[in-house]
Backbone as ProteinMPNN parsed JSONL, in Angstrom:
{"seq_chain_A": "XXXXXXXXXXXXXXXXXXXXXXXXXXXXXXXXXXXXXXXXXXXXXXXXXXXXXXXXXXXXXXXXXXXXXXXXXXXXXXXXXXXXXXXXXXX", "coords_chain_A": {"N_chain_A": [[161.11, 83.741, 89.065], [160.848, 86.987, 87.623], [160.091, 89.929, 88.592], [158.473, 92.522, 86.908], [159.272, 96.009, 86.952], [157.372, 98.089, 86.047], [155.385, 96.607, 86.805], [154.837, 96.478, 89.284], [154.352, 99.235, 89.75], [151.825, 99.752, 88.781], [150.493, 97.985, 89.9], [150.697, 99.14, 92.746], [149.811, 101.53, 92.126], [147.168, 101.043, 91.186], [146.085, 99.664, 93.686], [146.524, 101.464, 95.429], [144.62, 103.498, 94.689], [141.904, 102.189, 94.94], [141.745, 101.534, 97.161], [141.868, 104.287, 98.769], [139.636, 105.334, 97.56], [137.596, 103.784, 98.426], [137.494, 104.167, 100.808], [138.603, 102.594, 102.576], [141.082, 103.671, 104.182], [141.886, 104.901, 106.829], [142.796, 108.619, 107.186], [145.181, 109.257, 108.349], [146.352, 107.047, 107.957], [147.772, 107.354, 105.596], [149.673, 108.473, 104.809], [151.91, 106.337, 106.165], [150.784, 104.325, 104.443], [152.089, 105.389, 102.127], [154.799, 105.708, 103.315], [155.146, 102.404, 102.707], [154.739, 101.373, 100.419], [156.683, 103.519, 98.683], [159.249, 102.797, 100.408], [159.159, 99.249, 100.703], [157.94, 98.437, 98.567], [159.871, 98.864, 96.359], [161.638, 97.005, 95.886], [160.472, 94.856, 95.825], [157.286, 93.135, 95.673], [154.716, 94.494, 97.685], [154.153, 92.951, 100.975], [150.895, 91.678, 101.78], [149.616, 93.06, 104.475], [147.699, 91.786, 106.502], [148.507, 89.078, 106.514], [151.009, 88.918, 108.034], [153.211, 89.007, 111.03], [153.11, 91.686, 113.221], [155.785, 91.883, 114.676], [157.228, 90.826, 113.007], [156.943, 92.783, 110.642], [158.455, 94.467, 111.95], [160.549, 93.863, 112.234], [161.665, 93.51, 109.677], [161.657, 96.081, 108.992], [163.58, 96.876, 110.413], [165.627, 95.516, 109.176], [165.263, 96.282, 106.591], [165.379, 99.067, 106.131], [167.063, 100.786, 106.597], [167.611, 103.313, 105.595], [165.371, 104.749, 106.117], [164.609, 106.953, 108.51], [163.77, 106.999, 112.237], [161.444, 108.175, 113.228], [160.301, 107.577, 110.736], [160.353, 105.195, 110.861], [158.428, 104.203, 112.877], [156.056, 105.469, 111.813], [155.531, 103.914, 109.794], [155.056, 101.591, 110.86], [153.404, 101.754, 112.654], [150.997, 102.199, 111.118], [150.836, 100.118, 109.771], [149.697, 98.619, 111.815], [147.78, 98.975, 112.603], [146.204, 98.976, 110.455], [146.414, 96.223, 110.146], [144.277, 95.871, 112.527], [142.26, 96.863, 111.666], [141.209, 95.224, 109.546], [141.175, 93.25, 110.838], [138.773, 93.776, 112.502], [136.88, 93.86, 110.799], [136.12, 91.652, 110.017]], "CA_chain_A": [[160.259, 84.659, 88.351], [161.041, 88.942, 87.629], [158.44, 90.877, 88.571], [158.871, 93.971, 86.071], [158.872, 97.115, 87.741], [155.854, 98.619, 86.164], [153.633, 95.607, 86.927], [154.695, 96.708, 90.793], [153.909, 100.558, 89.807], [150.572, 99.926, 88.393], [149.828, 97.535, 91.169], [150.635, 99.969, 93.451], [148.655, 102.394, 91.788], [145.468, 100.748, 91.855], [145.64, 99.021, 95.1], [146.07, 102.729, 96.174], [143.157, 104.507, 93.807], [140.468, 101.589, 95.236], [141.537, 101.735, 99.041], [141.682, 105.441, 98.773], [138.01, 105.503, 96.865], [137.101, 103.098, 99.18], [137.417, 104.4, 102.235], [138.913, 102.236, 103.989], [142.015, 103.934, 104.629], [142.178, 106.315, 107.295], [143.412, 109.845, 106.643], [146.645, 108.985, 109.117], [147.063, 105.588, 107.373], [147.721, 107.698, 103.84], [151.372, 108.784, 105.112], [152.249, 105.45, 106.585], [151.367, 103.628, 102.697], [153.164, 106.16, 100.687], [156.026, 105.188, 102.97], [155.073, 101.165, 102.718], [154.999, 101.614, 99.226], [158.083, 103.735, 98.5], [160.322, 102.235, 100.736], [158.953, 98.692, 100.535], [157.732, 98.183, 96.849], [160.945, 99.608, 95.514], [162.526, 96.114, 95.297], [159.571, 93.377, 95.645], [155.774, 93.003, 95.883], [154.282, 94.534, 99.23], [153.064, 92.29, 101.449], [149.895, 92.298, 102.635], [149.523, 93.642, 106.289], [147.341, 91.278, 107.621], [149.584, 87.84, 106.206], [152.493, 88.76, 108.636], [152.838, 89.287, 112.351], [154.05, 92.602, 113.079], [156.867, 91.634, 115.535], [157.992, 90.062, 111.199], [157.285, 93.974, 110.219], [159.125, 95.112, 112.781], [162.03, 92.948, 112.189], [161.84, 93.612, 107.971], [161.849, 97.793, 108.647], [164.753, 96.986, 110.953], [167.161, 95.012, 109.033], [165.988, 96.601, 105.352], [164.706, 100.481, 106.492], [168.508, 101.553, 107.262], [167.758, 104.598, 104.788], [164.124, 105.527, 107.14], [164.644, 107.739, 110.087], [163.268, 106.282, 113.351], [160.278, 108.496, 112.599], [159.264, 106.962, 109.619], [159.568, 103.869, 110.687], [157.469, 104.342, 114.032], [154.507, 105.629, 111.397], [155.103, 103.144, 109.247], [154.761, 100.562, 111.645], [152.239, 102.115, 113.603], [150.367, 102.326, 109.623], [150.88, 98.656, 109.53], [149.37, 98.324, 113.05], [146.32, 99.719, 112.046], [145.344, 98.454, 109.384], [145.679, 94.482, 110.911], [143.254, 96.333, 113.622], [141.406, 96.974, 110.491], [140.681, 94.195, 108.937], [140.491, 91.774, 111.991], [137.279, 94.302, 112.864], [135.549, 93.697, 109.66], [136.15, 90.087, 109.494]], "C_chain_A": [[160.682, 86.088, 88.662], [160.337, 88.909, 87.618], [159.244, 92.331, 87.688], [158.417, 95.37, 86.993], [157.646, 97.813, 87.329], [154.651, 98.202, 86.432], [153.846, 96.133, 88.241], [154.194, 98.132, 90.788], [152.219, 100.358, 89.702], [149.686, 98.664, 89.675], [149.524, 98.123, 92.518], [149.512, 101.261, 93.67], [147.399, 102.01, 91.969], [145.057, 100.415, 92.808], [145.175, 100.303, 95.619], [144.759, 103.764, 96.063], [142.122, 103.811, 94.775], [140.782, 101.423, 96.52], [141.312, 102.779, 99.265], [139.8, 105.965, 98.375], [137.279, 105.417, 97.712], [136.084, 103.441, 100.668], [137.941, 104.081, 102.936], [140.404, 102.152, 104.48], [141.742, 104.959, 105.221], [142.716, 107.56, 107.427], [145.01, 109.532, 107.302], [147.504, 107.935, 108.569], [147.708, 105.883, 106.242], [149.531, 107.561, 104.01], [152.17, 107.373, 105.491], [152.273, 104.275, 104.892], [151.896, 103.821, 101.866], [155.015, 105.879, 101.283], [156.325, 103.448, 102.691], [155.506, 101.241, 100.959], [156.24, 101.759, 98.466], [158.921, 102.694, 98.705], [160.117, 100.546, 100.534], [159.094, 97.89, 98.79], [158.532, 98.778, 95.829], [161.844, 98.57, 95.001], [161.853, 94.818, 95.844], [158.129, 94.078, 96.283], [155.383, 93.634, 97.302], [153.238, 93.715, 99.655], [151.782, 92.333, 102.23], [150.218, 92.146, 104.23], [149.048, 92.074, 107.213], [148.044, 89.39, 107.445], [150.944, 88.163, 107.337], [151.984, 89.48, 109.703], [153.264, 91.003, 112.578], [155.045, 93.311, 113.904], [157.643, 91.459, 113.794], [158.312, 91.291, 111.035], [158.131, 94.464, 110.592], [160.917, 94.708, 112.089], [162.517, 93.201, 110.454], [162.926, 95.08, 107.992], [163.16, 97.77, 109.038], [166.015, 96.53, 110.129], [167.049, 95.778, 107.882], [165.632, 97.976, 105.099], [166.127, 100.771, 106.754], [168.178, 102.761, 107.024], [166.646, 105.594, 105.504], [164.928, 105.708, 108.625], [163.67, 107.338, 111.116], [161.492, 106.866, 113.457], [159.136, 108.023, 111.749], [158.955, 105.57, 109.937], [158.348, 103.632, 111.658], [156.108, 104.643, 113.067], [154.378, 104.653, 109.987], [154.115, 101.57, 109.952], [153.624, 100.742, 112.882], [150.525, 102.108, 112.26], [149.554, 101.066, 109.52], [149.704, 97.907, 110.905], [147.835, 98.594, 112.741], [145.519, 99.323, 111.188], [145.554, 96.5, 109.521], [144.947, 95.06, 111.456], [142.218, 96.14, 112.707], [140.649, 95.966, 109.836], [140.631, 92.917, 109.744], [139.221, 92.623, 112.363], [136.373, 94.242, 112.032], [135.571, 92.273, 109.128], [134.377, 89.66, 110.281]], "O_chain_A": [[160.867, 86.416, 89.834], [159.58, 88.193, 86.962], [160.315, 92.891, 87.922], [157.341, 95.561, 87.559], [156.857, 98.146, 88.213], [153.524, 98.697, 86.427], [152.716, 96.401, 88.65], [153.556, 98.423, 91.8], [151.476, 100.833, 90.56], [148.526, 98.68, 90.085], [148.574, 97.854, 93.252], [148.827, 101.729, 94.58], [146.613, 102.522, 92.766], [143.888, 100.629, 93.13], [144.061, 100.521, 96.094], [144.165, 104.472, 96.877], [141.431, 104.57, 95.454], [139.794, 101.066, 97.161], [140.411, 102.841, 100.102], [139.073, 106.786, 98.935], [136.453, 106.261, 98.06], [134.996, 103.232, 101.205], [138.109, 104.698, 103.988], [140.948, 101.166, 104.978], [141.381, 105.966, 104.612], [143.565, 107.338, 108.291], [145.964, 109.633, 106.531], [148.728, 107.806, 108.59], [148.281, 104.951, 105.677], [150.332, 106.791, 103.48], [153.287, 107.363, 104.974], [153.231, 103.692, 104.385], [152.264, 103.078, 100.956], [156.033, 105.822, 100.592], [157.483, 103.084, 102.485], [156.659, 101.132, 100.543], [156.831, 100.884, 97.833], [159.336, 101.886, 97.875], [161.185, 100.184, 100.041], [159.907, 97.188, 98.189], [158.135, 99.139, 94.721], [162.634, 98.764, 94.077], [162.513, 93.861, 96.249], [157.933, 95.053, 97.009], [155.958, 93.022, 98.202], [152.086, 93.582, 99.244], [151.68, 93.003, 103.258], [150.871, 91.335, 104.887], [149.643, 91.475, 108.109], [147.936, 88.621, 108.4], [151.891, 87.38, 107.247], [150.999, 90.218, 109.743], [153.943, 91.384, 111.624], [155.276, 94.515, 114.01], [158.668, 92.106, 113.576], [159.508, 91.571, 111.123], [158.851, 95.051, 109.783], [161.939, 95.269, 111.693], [163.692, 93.051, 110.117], [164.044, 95.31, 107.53], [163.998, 98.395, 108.388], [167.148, 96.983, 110.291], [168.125, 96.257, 107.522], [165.527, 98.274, 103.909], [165.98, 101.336, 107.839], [168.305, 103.552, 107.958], [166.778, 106.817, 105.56], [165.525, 104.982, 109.418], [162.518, 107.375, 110.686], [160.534, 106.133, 113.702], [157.907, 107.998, 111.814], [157.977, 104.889, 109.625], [157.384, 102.957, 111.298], [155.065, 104.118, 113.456], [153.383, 104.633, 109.263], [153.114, 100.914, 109.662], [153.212, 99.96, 113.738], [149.342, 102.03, 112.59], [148.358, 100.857, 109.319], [149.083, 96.85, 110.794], [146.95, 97.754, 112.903], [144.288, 99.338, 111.202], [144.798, 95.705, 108.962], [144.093, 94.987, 110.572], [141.33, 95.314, 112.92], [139.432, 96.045, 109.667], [140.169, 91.829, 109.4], [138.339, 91.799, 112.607], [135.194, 94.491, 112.282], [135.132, 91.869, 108.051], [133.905, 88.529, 110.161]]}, "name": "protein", "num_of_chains": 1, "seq": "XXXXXXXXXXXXXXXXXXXXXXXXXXXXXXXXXXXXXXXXXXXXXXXXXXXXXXXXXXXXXXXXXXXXXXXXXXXXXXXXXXXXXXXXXXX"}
């Protein structure tokens, strides 16, 4: 199955409008999804956070993040970290 790139834009988009609405992204977490997003959802679906360990994340940013600076990935993955915290506290 292709996923068409604008079904991943407009998925993107709304996931982001109704977590953003929401609330329940923290102001620090904003920078960390715009790079999940970008760099991620540029060439398949992003997966959700709390479906994967994030020793997995770790290991993704590493082999397919070449193009992120050690920076980005530290707040991506610190993004990612956060938001499992997140949603194992409101379970």
């Amino acid at each position: 199955m292709r996923i068409k790139y604008k079904h991943v834009c407009l998925w993107v988009f709304l996931f982001s409008i109704s977590v953003i609405s929401l609330g329940c992204v923290p102001e620090d977490k904003t920078e960390a999804y715009k790079l999940y997003s970008a760099n991620c959802g540029s060439c398949h679906r992003l997966l959700p956070p709390e479906e994967h360990s994030i020793e997995k994340f770790k290991e993704y940013i590493e082999k397919y993040g070449k193009g992120m600076s050690a920076e980005e990935k530290t707040v991506l993955l610190d993004g990612l970290r956060k938001h499992k915290e997140l949603k194992e506290n409101t379970k």
